[in-house]
DRENPA-3360 file (N, C-alpha, C; in nm, 2 decimals, always signed):
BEGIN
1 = XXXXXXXX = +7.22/+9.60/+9.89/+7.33/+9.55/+9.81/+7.40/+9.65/+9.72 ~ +7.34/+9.74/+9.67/+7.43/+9.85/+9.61/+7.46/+9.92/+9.62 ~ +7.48/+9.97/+9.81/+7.58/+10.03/+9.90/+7.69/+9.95/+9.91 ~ +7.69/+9.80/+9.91/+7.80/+9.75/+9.92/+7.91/+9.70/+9.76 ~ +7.85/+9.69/+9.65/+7.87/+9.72/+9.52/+7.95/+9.87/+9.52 ~ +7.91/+9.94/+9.52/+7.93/+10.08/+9.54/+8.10/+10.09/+9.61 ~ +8.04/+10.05/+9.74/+8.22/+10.08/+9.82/+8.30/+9.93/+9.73 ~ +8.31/+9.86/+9.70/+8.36/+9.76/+9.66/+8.46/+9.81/+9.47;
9 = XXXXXXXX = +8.33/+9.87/+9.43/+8.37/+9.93/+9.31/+8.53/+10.09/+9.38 ~ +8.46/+10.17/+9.46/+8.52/+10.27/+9.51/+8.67/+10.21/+9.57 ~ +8.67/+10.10/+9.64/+8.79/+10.03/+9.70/+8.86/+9.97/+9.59 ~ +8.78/+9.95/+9.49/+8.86/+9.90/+9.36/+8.95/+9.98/+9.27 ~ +8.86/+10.09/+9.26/+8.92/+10.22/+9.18/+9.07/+10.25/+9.25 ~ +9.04/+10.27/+9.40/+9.13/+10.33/+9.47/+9.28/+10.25/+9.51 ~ +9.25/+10.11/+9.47/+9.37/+10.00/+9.47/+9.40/+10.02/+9.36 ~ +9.33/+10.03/+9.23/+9.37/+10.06/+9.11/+9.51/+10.19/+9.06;
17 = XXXXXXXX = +9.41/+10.28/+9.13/+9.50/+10.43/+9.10/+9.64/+10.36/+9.21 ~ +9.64/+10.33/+9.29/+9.76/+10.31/+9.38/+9.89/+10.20/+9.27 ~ +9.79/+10.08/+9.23/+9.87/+9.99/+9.16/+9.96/+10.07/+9.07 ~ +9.92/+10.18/+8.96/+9.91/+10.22/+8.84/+10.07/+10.33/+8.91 ~ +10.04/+10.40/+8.98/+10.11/+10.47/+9.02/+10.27/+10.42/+9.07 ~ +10.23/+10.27/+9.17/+10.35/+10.22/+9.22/+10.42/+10.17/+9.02 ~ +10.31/+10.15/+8.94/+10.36/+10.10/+8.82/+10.43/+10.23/+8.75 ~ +10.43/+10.29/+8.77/+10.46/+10.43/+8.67/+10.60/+10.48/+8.76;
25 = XXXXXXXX = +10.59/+10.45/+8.85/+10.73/+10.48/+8.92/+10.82/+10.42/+8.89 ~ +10.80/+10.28/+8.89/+10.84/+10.16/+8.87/+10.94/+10.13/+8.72 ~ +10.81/+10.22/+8.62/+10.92/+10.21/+8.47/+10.97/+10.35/+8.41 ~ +10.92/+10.42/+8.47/+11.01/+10.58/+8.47/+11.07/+10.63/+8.50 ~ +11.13/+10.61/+8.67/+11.21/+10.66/+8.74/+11.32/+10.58/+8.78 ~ +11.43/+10.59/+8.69/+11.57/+10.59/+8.69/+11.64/+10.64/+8.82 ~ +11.69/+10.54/+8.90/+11.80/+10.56/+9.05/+11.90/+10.60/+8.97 ~ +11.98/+10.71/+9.04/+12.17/+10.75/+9.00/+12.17/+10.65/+9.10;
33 = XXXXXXXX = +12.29/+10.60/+9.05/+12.38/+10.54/+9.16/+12.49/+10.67/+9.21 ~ +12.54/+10.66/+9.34/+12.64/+10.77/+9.40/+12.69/+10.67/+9.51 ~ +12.83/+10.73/+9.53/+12.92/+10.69/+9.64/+12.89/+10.70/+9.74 ~ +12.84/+10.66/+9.82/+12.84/+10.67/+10.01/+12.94/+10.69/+10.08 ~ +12.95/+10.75/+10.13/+13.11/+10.74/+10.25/+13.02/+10.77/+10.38 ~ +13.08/+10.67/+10.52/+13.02/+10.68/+10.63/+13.13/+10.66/+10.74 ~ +13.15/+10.81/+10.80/+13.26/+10.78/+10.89/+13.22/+10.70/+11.00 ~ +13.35/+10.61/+11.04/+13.33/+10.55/+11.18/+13.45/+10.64/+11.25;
41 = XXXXXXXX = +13.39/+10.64/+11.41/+13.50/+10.71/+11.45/+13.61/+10.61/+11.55 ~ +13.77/+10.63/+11.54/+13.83/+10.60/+11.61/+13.85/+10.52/+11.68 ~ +13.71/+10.53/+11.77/+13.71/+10.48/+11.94/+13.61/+10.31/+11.88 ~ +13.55/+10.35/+11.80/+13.45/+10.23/+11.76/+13.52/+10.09/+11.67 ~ +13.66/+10.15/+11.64/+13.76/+10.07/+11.54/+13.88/+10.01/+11.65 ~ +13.97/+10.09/+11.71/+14.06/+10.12/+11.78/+14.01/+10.13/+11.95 ~ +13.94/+10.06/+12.01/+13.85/+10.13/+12.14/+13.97/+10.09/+12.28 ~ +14.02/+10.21/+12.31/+14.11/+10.24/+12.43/+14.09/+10.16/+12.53;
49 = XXXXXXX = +14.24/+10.12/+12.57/+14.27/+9.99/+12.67/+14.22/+10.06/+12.82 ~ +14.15/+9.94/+12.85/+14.07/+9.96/+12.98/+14.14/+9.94/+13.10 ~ +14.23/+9.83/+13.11/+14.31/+9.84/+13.19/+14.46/+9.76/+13.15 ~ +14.53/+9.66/+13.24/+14.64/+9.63/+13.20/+14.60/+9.45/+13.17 ~ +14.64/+9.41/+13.09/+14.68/+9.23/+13.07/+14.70/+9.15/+13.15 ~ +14.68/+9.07/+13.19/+14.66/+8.95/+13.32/+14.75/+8.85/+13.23 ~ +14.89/+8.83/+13.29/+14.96/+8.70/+13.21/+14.90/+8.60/+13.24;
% end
């Protein structure tokens, strides 16, 4: 039993430091916001006549 104690304690620590860290990111690190620009091209907006109109 205190091989299994052992890893249990070790799996604890190690979810711990993970928790702590996603926590520390979490109230310290400030996002900029910034503008995006994403071209579309042309053919994906405007897409060239395939053939002619069937009245």
């Amino acid at each position: 039993m205190p091989t299994l104690f052992r890893f249990l304690v070790v799996c604890a620590v190690i979810a711990g430091a993970i928790y702590g860290a996603m926590w520390a990111l979490v109230t310290f690190v400030e996002p900029q916001p910034r503008d995006v620009t994403i071209r579309i091209p042309s053919d994906r907006v405007n897409p060239p006549s395939t053939g002619t109109i069937k009245p």
